[in-house]
C-alpha positions in Angstrom: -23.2 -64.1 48.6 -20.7 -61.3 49.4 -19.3 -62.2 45.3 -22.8 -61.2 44.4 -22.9 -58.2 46.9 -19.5 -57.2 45.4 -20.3 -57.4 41.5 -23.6 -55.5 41.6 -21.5 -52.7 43.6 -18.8 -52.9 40.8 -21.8 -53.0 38.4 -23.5 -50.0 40.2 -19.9 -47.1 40.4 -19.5 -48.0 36.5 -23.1 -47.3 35.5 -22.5 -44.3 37.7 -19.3 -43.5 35.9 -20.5 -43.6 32.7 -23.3 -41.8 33.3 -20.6 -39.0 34.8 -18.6 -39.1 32.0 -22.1 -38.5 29.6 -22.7 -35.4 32.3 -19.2 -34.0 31.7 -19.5 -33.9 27.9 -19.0 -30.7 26.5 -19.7 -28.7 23.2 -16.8 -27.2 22.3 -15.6 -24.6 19.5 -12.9 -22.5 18.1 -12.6 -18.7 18.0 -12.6 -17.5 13.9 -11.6 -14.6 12.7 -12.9 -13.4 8.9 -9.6 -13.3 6.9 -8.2 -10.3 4.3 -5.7 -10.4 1.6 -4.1 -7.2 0.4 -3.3 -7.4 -3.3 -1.1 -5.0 -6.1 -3.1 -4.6 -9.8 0.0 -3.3 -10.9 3.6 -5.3 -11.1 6.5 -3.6 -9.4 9.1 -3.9 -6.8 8.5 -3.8 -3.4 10.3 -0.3 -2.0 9.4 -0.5 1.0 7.5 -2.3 3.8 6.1 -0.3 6.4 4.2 -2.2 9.0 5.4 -5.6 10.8 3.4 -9.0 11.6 1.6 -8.7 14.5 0.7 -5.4 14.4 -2.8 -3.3 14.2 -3.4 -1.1 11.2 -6.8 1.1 10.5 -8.3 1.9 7.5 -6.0 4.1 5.0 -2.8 3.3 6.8 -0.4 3.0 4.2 1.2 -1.2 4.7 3.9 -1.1 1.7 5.5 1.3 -0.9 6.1 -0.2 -4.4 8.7 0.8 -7.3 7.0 1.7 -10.8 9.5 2.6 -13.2 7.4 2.0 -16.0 5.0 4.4 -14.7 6.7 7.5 -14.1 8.0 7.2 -18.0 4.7 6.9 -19.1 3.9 9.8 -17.2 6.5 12.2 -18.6 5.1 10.6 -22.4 1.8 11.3 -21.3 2.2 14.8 -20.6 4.1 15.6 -23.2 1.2 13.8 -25.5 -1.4 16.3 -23.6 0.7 19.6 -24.1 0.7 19.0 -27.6 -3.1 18.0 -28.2 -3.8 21.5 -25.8 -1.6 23.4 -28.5 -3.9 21.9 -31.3 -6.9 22.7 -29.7 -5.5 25.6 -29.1 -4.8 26.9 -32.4 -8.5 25.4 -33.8 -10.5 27.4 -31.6 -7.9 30.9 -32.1 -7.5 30.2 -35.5 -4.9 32.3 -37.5 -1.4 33.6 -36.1 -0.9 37.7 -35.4 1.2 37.5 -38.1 -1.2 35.9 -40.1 -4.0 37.9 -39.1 -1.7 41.4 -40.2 -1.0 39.5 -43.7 -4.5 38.8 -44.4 -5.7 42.5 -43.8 -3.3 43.8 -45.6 -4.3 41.5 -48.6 -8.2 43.4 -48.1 -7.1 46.6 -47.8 -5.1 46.6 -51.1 -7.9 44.6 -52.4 -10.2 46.9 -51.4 -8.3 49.5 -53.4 -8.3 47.6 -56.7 -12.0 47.0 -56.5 -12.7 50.6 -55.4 -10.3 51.8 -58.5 -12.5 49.2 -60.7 -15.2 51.1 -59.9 -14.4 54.6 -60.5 -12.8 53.6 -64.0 -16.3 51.6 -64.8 -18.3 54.6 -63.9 -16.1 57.0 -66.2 -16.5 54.1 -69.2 -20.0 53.8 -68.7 -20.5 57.6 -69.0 -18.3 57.6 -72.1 -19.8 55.3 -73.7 -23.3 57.0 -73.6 -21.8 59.7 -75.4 -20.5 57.0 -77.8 -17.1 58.4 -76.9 -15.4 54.7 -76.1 -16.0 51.8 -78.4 -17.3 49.3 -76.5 -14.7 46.8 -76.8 -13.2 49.2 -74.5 -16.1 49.4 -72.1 -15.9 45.2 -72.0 -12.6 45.3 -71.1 -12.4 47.9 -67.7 -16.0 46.0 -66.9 -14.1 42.6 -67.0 -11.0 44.2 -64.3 -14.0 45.3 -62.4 -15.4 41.9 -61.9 -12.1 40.3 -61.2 -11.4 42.9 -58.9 -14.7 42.7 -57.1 -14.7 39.0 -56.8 -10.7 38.9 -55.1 -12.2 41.8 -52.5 -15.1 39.5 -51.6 -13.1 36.3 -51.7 -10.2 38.2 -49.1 -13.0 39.1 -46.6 -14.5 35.4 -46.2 -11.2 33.9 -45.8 -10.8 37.2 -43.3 -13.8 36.0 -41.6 -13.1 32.5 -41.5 -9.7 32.8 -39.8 -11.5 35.3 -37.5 -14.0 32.6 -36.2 -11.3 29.7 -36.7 -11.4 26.4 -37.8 -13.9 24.3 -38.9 -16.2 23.1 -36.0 -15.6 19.9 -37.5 -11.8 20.4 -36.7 -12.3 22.3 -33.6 -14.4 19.1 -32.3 -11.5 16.7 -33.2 -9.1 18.7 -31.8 -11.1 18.7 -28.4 -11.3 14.6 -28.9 -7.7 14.8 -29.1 -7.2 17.0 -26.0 -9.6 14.6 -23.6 -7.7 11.3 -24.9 -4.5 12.6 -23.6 -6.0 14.1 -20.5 -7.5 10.1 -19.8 -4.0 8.9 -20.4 -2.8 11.7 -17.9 -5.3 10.8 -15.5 -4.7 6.5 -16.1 -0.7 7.2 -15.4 -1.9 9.1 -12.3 -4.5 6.7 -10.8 -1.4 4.3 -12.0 0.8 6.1 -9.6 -1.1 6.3 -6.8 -1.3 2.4 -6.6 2.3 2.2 -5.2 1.0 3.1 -1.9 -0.3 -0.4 -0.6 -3.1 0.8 1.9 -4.9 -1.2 4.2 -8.9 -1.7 3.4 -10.0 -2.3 6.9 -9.1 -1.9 10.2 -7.3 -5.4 10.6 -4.6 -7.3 12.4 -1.2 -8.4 10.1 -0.4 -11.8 10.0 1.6 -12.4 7.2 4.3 -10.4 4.9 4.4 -12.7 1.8 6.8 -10.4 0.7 10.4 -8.5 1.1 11.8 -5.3 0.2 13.6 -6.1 -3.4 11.1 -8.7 -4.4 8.8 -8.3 -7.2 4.9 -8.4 -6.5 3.4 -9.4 -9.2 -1.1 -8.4 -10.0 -3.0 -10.0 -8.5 -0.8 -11.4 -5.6 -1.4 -11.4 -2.0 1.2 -8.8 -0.4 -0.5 -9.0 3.0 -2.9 -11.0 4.4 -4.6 -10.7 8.0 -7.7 -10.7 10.0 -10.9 -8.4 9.8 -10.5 -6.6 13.8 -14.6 -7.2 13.1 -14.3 -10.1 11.8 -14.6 -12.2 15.2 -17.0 -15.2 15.0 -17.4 -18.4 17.0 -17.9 -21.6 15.0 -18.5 -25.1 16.6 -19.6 -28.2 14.9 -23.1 -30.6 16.1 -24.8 -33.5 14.8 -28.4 -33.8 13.8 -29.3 -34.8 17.1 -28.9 -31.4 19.1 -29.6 -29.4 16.3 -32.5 -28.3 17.9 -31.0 -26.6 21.0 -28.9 -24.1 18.2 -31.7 -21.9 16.7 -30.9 -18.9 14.2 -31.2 -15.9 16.3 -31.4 -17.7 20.0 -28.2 -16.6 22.6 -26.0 -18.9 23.7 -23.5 -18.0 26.9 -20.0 -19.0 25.4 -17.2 -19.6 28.2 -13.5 -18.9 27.5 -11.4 -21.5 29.3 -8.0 -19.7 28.8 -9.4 -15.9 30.1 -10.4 -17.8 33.5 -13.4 -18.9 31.8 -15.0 -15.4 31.0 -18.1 -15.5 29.8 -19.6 -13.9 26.3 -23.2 -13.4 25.5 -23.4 -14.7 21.8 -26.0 -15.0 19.1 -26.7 -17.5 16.3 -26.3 -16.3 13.3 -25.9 -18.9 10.5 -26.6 -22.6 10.8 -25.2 -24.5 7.3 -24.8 -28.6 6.9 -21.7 -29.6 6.4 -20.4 -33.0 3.9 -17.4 -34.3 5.6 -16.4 -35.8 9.0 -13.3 -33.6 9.0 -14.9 -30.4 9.6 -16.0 -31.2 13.0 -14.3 -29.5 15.6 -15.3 -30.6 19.2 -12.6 -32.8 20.9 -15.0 -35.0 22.1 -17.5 -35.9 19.1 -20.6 -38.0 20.9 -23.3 -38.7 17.7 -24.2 -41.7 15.3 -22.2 -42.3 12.0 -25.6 -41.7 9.6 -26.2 -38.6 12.0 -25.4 -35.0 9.5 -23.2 -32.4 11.2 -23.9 -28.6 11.1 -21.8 -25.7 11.3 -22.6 -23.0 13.7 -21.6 -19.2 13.5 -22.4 -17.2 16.7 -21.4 -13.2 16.7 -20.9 -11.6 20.0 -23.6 -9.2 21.0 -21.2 -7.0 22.7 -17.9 -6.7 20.1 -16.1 -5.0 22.4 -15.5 -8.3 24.6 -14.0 -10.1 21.5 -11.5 -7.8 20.1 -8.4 -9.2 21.9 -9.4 -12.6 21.8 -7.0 -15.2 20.4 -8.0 -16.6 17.0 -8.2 -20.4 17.1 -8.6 -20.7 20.9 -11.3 -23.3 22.1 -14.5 -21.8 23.9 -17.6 -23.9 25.7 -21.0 -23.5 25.1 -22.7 -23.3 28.5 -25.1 -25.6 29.1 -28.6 -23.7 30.0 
């Protein structure tokens, strides 16, 4: 009898046990922080490295200093390429030299003369030959150097005119084309430049330096990486089976074991399945094998009470 009496006890405190032990089960997660990599587009050395790991940078604060020697030749080549295309432009749209100018009225004046001597002579001819005192052979002949005269005087003042307005409009335009190519390869070589100032996108925590002052960073290659300051997220894993105590949009109060279990109001924000066993993340996983698990991402409502949390530390998801 007292065997009896003693194995239903025994029976009794590990039913009770178990049954504890189911009680004391807890959903747990890990603090997540949205990652940043900053990258170069443009290969050079680094110069200088301005910020260390660990530390806080905002927006604009300038992380590393890179070395373009390429760059500043291109520059000076670029300059020189725009000075030159300015000149031609230049001389399009102005057209004829002072020199030139003083040469080509010069040439009408004297022109001008002959033509106006051409005349005079034609007149007297013409009025000698009415009185049939000129054969006119004669007459043919001073009428001829009146012609040629007249036509020199006319041809003098277009090319006169046409200096005065300058070139062609057809040259003036391509010397203008000319002019705004090497003002985009001034402006290329200067956006160029600027890009050896490594600045930091977002406000964001530095975790890693990939890289030391000497060595080269190539495009494309991550110089810094870190974590978004607003990036804070809380993620924790569940099966199938309690999915329907994790709603989009519901709150959930999330404790913090290693601040002295502080409490954080959270909401949920994105519920996604996963495929693999590996991505839970509770220590203590409590669900069937053909159960699916889900990934849950809650946001603090208050971001203030995240922002010196420790990424990768566990929370708990209070029970309600």
């Amino acid at each position: 009898m007292k065997k009896l009496i003693y194995s239903l006890s025994a029976y009794l405190l590990l039913q009770s046990c178990q049954t504890e032990a189911k009680k004391q089960i807890k959903i747990e997660g890990k603090i997540e922080r949205d990652q940043i990599a900053v990258t170069t587009k443009i290969p050079g050395k680094i110069q200088r490295v301005l910020v260390e790991e660990g530390q806080f940078v905002q927006k604009g604060d300038t992380l590393l200093i890179l070395e373009f020697p390429e760059v500043d030749a291109k520059s000076i080549q670029a300059q020189g390429a725009l000075n030159a295309a300015q000149a031609q432009y230049e001389m399009a749209v102005k057209g004829a030299t002072d020199g030139q100018m003083k040469q080509l009225n010069a040439k009408v004046s004297g022109l001008k003369e002959q033509y106006d001597f051409a005349q005079k002579s034609l007149n007297r001819m013409n009025n000698l030959l009415k009185d049939s005192l000129v054969a006119q052979q004669k007459y043919d002949e001073v009428y001829a150097k009146y012609q040629g005269a007249k036509n020199q005087y006319l041809a003098a003042q277009a090319e006169l005119a046409d200096v005065q307005h300058g070139a062609r409009i057809e040259q003036q335009r391509m010397a203008l084309g000319q002019k705004e190519r090497a003002l985009g390869a001034v402006s290329e070589v200067t956006v160029a430049a600027k890009e050896r100032y490594i600045l930091a996108p977002q406000d964001m925590s530095i975790e890693n330096i990939n890289l030391k002052t000497g060595e080269l960073a190539l495009a494309g290659y991550s110089l810094v990486s870190g974590y978004i300051q607003d990036g804070t997220y809380f993620r924790v894993t569940v099966p199938e089976g309690k999915i329907k105590d994790f709603q989009k949009g519901s709150q959930k109060t999330l404790v913090i074991p290693y601040m002295n279990n502080k409490e954080i109001q959270a909401r949920i924000e994105t519920v996604k399945p996963l495929t693999a066993y590996a991505n839970i993340s509770t220590a203590y996983p409590d669900f069937e094998e053909q159960q699916s698990m889900f990934e849950i991402r809650l946001k603090a409502i208050d971001p203030k009470q995240v922002q010196d949390l420790l990424t990768k530390a566990t929370f708990i998801i209070k029970e309600d």
